[in-house]
Biopython code that builds the backbone (N, CA, C, O; Angstrom):
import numpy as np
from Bio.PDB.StructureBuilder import StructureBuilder

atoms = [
    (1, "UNK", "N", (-14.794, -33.395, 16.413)),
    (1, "UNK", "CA", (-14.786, -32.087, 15.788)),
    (1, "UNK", "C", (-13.726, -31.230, 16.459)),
    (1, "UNK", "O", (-13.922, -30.977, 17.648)),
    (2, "UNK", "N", (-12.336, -30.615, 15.727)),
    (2, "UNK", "CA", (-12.258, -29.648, 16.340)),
    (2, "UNK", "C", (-12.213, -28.683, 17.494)),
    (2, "UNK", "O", (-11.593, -28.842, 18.546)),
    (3, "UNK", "N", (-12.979, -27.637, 17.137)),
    (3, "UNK", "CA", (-13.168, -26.583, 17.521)),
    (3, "UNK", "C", (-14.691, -26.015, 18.053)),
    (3, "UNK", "O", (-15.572, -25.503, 17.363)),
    (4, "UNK", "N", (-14.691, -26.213, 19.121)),
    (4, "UNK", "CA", (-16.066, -25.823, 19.433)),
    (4, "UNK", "C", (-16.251, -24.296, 19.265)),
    (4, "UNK", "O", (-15.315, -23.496, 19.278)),
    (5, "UNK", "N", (-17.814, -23.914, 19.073)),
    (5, "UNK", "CA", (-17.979, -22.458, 18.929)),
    (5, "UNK", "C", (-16.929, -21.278, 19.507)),
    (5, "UNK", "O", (-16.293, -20.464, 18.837)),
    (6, "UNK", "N", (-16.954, -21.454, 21.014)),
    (6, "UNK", "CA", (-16.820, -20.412, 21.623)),
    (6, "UNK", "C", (-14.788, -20.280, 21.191)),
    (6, "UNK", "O", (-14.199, -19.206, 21.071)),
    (7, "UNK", "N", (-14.317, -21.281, 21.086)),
    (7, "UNK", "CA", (-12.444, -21.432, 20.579)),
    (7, "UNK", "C", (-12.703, -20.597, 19.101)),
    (7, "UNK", "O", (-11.778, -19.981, 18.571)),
    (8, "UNK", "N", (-14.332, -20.666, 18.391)),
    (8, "UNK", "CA", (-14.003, -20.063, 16.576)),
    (8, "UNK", "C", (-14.034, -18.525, 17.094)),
    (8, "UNK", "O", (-13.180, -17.662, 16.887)),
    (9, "UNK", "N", (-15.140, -18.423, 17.761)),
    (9, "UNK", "CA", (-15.775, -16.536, 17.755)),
    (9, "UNK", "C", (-14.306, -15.960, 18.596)),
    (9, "UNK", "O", (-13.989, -14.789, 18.387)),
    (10, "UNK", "N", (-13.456, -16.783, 19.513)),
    (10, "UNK", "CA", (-12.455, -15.822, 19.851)),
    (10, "UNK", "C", (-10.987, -16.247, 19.006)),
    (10, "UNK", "O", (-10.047, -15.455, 18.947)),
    (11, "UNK", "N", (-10.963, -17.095, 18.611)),
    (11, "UNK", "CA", (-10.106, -16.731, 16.845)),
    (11, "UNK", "C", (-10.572, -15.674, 16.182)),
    (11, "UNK", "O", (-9.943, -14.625, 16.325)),
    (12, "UNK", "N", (-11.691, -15.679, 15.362)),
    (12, "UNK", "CA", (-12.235, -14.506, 14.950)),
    (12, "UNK", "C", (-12.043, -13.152, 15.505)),
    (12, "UNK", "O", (-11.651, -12.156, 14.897)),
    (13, "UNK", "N", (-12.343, -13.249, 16.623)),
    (13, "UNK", "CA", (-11.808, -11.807, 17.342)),
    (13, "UNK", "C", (-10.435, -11.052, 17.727)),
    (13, "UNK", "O", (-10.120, -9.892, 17.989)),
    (14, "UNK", "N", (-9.564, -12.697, 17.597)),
    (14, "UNK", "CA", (-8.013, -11.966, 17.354)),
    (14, "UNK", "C", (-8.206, -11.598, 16.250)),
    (14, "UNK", "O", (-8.327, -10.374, 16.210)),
    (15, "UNK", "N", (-8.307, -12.132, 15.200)),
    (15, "UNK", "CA", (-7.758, -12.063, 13.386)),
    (15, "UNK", "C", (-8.563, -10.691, 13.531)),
    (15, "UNK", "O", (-7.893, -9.773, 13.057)),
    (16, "UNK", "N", (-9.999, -10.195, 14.124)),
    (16, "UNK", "CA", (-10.225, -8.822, 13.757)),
    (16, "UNK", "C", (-9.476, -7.905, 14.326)),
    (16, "UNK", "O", (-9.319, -6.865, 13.687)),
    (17, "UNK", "N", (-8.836, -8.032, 15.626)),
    (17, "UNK", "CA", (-7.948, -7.274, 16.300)),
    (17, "UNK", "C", (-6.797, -7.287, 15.402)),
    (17, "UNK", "O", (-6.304, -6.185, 15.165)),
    (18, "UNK", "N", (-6.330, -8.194, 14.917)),
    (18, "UNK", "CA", (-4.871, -8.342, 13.862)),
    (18, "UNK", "C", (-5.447, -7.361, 12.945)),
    (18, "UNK", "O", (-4.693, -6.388, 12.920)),
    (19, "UNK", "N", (-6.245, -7.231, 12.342)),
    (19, "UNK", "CA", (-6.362, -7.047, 10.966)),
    (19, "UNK", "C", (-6.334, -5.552, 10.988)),
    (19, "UNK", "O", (-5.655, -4.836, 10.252)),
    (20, "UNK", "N", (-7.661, -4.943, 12.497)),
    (20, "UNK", "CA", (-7.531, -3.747, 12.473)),
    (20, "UNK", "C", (-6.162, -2.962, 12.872)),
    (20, "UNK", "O", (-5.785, -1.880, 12.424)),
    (21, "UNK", "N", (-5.491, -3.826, 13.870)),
    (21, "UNK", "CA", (-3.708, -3.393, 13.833)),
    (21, "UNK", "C", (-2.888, -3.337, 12.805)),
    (21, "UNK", "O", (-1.968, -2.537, 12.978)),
    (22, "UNK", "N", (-2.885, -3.884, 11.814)),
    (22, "UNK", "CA", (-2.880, -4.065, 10.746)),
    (22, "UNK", "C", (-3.003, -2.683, 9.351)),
    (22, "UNK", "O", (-2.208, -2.189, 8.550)),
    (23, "UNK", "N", (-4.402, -2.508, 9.672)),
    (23, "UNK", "CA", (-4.990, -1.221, 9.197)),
    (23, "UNK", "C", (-4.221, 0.224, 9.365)),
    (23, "UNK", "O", (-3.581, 1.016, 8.674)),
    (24, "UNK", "N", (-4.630, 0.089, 10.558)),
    (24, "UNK", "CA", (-3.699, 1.463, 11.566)),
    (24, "UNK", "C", (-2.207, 1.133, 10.742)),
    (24, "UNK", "O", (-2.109, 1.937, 9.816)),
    (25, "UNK", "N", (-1.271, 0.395, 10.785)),
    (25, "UNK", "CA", (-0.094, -0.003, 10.420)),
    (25, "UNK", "C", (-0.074, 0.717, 9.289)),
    (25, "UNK", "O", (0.632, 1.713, 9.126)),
    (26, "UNK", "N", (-1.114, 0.080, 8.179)),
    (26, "UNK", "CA", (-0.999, 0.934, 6.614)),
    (26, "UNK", "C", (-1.421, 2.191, 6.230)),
    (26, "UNK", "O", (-1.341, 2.874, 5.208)),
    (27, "UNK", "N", (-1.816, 2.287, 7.155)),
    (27, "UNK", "CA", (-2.613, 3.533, 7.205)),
    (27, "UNK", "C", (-1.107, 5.080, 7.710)),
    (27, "UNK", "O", (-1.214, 6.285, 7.481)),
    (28, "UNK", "N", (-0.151, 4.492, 8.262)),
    (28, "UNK", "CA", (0.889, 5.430, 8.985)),
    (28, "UNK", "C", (2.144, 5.132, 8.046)),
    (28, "UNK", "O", (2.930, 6.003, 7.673)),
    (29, "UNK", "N", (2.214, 3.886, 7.743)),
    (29, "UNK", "CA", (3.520, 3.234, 6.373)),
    (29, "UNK", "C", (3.655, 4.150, 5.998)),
    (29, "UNK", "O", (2.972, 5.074, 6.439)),
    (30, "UNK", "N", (4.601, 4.369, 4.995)),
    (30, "UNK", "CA", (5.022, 5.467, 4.191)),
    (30, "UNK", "C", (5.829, 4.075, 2.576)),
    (30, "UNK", "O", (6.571, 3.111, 2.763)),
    (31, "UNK", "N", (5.456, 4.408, 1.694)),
    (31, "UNK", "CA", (6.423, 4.088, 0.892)),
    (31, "UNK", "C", (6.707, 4.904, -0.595)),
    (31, "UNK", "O", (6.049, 5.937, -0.720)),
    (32, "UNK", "N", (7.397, 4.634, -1.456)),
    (32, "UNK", "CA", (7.637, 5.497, -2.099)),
    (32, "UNK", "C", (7.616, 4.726, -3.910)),
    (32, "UNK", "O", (7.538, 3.508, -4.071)),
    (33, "UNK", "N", (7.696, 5.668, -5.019)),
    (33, "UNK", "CA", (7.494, 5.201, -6.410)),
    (33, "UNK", "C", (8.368, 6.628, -6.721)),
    (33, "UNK", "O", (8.111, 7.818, -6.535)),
    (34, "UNK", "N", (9.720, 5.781, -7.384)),
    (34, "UNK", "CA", (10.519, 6.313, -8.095)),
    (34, "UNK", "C", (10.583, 6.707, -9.736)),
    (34, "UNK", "O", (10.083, 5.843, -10.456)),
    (35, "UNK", "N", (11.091, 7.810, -10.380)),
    (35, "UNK", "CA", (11.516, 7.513, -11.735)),
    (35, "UNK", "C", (12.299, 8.421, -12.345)),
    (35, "UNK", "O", (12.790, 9.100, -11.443)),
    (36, "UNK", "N", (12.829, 8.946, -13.801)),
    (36, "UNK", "CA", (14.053, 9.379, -13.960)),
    (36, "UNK", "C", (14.786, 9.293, -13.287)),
    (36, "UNK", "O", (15.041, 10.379, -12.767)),
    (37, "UNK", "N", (15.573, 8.214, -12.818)),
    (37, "UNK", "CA", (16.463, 8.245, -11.903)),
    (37, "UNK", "C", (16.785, 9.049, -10.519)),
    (37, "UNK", "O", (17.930, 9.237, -10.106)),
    (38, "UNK", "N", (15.459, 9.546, -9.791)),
    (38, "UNK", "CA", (15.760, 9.776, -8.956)),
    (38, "UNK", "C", (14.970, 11.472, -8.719)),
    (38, "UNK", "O", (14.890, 12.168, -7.707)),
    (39, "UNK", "N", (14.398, 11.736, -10.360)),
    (39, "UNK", "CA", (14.220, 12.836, -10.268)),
    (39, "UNK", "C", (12.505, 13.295, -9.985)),
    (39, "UNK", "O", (12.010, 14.405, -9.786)),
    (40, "UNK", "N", (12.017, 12.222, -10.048)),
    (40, "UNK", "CA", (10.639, 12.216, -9.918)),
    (40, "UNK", "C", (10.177, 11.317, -8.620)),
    (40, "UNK", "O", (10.439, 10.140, -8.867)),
    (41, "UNK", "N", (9.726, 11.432, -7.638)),
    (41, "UNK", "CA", (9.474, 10.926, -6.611)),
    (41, "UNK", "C", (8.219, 11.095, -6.059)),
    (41, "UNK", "O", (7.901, 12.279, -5.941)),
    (42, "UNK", "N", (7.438, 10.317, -5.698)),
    (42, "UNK", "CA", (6.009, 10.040, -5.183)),
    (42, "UNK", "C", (5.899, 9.071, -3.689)),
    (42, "UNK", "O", (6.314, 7.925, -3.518)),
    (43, "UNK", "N", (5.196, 9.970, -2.718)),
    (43, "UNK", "CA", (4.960, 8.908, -1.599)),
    (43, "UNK", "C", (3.518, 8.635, -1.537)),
    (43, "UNK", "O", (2.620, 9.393, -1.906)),
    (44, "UNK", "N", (3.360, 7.033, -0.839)),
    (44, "UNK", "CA", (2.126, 6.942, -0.272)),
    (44, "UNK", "C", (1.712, 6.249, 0.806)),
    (44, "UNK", "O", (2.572, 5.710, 1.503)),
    (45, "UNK", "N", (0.709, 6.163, 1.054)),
    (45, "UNK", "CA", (0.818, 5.312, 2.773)),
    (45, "UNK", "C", (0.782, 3.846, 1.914)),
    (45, "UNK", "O", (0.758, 3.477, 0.740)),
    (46, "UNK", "N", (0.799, 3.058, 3.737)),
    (46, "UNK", "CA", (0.261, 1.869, 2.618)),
    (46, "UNK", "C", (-0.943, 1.634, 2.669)),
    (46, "UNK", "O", (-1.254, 0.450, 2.538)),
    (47, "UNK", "N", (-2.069, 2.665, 2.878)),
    (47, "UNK", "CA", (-3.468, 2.197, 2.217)),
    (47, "UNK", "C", (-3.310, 2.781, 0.920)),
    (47, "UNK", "O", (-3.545, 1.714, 0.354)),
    (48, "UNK", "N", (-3.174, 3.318, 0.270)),
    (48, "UNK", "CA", (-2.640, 3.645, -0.975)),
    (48, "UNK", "C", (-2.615, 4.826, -1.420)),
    (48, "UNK", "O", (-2.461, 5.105, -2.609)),
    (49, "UNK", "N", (-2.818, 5.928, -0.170)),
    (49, "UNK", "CA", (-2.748, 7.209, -0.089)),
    (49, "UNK", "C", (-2.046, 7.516, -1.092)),
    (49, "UNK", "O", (-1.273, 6.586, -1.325)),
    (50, "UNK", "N", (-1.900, 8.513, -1.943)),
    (50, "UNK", "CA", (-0.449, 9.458, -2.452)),
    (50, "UNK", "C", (-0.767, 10.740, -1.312)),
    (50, "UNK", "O", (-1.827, 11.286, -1.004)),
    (51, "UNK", "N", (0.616, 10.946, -0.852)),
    (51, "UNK", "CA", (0.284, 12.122, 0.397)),
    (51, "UNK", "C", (1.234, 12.987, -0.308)),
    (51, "UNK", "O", (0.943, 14.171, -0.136)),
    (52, "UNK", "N", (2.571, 12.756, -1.257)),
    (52, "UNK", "CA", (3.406, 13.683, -1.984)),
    (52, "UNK", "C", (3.634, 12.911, -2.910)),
    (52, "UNK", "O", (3.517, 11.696, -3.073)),
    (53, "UNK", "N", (4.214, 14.340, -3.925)),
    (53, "UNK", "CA", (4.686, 14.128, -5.009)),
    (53, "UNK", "C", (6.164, 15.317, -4.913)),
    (53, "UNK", "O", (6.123, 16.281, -4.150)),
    (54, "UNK", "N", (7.620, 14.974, -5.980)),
    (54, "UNK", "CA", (8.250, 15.360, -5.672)),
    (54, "UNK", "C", (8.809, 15.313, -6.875)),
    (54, "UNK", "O", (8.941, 14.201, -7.386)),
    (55, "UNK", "N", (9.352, 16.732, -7.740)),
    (55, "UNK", "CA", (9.409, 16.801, -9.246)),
    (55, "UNK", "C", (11.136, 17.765, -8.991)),
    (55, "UNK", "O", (11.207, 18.853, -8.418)),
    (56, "UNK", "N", (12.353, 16.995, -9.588)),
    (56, "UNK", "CA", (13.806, 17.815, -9.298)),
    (56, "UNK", "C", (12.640, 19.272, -10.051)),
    (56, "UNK", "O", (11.435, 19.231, -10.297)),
    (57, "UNK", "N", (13.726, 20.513, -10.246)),
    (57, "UNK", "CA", (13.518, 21.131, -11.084)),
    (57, "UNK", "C", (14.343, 21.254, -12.573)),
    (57, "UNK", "O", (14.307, 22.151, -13.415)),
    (58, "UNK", "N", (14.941, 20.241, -12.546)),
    (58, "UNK", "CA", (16.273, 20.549, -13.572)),
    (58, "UNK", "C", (15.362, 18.915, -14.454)),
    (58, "UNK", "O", (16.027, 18.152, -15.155)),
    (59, "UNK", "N", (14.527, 18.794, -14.316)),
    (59, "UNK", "CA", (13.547, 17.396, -15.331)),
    (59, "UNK", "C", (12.460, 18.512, -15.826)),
    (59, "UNK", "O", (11.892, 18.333, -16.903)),
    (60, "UNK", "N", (12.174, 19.665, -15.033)),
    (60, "UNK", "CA", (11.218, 20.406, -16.001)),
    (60, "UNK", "C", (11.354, 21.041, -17.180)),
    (60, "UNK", "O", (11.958, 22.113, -17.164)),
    (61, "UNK", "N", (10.931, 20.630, -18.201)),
    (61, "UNK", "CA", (10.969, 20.727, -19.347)),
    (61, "UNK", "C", (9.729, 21.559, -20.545)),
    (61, "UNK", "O", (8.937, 20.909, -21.228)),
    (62, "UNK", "N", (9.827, 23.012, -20.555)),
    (62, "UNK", "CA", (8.323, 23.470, -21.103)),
    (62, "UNK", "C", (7.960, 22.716, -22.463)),
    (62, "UNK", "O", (6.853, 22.438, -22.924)),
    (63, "UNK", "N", (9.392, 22.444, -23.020)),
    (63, "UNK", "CA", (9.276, 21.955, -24.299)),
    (63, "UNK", "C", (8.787, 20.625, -24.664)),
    (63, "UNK", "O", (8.328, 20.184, -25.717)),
    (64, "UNK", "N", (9.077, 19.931, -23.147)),
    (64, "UNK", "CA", (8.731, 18.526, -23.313)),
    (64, "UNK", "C", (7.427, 18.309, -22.027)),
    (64, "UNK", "O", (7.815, 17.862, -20.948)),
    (65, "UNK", "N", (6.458, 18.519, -22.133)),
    (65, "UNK", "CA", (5.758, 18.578, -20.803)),
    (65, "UNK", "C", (5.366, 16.770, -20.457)),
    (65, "UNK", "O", (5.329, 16.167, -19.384)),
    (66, "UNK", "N", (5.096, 16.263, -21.991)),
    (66, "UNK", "CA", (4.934, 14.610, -22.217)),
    (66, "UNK", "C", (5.824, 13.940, -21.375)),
    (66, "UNK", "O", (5.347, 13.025, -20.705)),
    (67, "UNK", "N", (6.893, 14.169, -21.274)),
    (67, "UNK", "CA", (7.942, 13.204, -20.687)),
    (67, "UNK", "C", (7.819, 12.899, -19.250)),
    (67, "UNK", "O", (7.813, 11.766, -18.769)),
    (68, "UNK", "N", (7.657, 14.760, -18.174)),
    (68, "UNK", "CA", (6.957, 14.867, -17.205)),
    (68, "UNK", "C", (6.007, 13.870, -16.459)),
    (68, "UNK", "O", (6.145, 13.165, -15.460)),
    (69, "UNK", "N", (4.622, 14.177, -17.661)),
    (69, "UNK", "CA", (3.494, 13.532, -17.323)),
    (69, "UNK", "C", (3.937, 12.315, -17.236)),
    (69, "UNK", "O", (3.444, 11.772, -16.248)),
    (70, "UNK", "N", (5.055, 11.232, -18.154)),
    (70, "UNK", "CA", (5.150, 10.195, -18.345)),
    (70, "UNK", "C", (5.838, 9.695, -16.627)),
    (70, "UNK", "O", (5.581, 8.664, -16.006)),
    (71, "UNK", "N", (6.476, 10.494, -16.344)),
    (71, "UNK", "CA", (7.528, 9.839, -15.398)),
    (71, "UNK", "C", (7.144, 10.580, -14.038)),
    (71, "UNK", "O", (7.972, 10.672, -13.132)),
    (72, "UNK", "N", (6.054, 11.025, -13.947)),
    (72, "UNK", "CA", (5.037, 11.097, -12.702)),
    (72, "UNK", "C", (4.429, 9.908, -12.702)),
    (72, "UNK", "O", (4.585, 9.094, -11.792)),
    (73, "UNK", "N", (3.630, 9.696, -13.802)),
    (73, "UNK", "CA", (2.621, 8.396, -13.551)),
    (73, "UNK", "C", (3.451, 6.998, -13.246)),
    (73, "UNK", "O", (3.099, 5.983, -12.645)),
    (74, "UNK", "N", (4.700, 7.347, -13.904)),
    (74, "UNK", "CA", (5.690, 6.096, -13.793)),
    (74, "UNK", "C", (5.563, 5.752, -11.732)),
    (74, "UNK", "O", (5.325, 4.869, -10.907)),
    (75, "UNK", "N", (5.918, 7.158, -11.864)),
    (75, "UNK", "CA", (6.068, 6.990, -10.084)),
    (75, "UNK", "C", (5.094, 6.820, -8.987)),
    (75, "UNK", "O", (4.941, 6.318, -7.873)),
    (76, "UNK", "N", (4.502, 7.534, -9.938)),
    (76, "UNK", "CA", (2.947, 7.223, -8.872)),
    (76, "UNK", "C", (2.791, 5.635, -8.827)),
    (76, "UNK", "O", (3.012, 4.991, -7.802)),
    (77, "UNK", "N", (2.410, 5.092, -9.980)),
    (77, "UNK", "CA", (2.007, 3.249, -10.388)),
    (77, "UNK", "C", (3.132, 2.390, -9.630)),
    (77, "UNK", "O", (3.171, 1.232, -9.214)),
    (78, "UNK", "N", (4.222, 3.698, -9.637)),
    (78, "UNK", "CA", (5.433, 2.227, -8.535)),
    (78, "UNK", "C", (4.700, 2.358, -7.015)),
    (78, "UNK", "O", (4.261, 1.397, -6.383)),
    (79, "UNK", "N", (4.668, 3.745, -6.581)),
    (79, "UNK", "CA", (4.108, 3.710, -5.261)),
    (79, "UNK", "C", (2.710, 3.275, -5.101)),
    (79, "UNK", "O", (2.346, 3.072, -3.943)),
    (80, "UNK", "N", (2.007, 3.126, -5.887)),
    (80, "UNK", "CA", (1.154, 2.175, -5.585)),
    (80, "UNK", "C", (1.248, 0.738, -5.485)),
    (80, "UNK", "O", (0.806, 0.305, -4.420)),
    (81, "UNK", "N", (1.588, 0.083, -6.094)),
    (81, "UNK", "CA", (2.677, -0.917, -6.437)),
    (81, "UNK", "C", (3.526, -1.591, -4.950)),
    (81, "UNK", "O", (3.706, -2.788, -4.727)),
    (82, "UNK", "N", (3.851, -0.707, -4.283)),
    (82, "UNK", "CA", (4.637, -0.841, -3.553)),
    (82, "UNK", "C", (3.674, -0.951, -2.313)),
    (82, "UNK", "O", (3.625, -1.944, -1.586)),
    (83, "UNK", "N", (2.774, 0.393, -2.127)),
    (83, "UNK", "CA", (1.731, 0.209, -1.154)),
    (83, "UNK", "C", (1.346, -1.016, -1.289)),
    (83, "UNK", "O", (1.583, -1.710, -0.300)),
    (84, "UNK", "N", (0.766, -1.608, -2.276)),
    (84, "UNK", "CA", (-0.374, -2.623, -2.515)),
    (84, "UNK", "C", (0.717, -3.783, -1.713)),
    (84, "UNK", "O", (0.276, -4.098, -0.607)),
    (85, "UNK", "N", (1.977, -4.428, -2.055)),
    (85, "UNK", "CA", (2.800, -5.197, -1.996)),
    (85, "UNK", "C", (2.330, -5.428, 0.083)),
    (85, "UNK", "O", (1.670, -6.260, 0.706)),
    (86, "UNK", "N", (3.196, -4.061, 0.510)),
    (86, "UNK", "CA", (2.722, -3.757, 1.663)),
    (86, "UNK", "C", (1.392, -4.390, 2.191)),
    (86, "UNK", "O", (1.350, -5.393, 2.903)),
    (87, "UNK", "N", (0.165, -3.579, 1.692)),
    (87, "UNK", "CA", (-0.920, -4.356, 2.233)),
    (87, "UNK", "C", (-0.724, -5.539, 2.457)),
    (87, "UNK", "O", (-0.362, -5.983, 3.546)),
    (88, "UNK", "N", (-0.976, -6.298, 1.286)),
    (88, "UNK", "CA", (-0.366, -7.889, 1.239)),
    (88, "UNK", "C", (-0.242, -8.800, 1.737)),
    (88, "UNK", "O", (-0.888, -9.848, 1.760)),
    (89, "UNK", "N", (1.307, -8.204, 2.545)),
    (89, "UNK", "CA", (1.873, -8.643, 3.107)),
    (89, "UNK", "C", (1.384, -8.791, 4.877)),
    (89, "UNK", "O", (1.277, -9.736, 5.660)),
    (90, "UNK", "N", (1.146, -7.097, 4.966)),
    (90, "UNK", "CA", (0.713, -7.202, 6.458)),
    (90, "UNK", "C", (-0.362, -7.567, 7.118)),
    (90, "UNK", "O", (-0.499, -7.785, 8.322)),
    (91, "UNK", "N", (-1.612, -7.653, 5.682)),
    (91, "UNK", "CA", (-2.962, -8.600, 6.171)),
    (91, "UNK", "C", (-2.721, -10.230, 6.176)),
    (91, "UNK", "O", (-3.218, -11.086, 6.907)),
    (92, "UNK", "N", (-1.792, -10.348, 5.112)),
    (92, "UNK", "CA", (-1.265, -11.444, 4.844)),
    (92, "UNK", "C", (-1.361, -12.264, 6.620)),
    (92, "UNK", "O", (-2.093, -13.053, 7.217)),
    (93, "UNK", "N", (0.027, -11.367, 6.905)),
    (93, "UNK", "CA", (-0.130, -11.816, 8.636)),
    (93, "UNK", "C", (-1.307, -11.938, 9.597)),
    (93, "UNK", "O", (-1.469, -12.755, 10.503)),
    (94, "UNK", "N", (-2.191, -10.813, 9.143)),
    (94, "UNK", "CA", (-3.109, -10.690, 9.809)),
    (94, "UNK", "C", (-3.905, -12.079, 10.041)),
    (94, "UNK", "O", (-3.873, -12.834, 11.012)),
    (95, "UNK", "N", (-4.410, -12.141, 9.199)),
    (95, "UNK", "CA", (-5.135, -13.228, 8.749)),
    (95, "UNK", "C", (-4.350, -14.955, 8.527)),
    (95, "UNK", "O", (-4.858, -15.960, 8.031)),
    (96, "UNK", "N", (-3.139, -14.781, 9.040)),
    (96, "UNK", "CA", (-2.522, -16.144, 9.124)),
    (96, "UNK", "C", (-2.434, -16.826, 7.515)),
    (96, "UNK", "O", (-2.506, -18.024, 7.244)),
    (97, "UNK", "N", (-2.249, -15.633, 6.514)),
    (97, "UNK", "CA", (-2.566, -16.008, 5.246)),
    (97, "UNK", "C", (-3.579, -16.759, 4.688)),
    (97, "UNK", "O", (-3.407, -17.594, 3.800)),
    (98, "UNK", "N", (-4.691, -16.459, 5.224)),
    (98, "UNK", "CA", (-5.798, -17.230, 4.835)),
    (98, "UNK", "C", (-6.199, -15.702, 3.995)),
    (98, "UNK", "O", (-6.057, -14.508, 4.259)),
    (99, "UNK", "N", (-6.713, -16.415, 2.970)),
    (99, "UNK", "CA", (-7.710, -15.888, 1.595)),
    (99, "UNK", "C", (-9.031, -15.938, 2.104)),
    (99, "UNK", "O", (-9.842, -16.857, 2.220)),
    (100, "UNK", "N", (-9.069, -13.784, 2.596)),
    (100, "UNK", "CA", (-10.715, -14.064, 3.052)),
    (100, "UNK", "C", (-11.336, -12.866, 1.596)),
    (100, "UNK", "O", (-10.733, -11.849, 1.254)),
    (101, "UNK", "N", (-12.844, -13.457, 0.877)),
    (101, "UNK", "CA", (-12.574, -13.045, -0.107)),
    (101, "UNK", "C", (-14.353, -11.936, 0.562)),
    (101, "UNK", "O", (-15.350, -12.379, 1.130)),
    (102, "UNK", "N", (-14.046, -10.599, 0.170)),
    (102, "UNK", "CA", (-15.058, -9.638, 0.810)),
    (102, "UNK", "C", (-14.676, -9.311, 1.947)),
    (102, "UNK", "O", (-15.485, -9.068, 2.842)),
    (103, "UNK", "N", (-13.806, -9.267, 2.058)),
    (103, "UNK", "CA", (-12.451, -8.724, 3.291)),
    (103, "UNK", "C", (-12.152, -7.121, 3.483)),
    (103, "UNK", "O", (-11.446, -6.614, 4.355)),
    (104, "UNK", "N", (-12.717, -6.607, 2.670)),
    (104, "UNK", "CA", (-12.181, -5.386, 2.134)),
    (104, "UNK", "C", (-10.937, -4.853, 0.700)),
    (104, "UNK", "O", (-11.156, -4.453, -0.443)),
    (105, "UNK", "N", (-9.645, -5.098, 1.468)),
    (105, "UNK", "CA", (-8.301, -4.914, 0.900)),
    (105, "UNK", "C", (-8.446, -5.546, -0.767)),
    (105, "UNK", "O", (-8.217, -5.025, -1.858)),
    (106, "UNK", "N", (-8.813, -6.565, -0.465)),
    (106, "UNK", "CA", (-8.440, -7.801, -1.263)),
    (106, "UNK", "C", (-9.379, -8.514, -1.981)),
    (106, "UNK", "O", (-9.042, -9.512, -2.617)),
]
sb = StructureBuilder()
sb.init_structure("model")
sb.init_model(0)
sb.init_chain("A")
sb.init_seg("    ")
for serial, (resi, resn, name, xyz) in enumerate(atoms, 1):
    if name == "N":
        sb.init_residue(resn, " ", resi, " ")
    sb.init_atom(name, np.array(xyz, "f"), 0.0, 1.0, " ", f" {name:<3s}", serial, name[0])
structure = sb.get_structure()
């Protein structure tokens, strides 16, 4: 066999130390969801915070408020998008890419 007990419970206890380093990590990330070219901008951590949003003033439009709404959400769904990617990736490591399923994140 393997791995005797006491070699699993302190694996286990790195991967929880990874994971919660990990956490902290996404938790401070910053990433961002773009749209109109530049004129609509959204940040979020990478737990999937939105902490800003960021609208030019020369895209505000009274006449068109639809377009707005459209290309906020555009930006928001990238920065989430982008957070999520993030997570991913850095539990990914955490966890030595093992698929733990009731993990939280994932």
């Amino acid at each position: 066999m393997g791995m005797n007990m006491q070699q699993l419970m302190k694996q286990a206890q790195n991967m929880q130390r990874e994971m919660q380093k990990a956490q902290e990590e996404l938790a401070s990330a910053q990433v961002e969801g773009i749209s109109g070219g530049g004129m609509v901008k959204v940040t979020a951590t990478g737990a999937q915070e939105i902490v800003s949003i960021s609208i030019d003033p020369e895209i505000v439009d009274p006449e068109d408020v639809e377009m707005l709404e459209d290309l906020v959400l555009a930006a928001v769904k990238e920065a989430l998008a982008n957070a999520q990617a993030l997570a991913s990736e850095k539990m990914g490591r955490a966890t030595g890419g093992m698929n733990l399923p009731g993990m939280g994140m994932f």
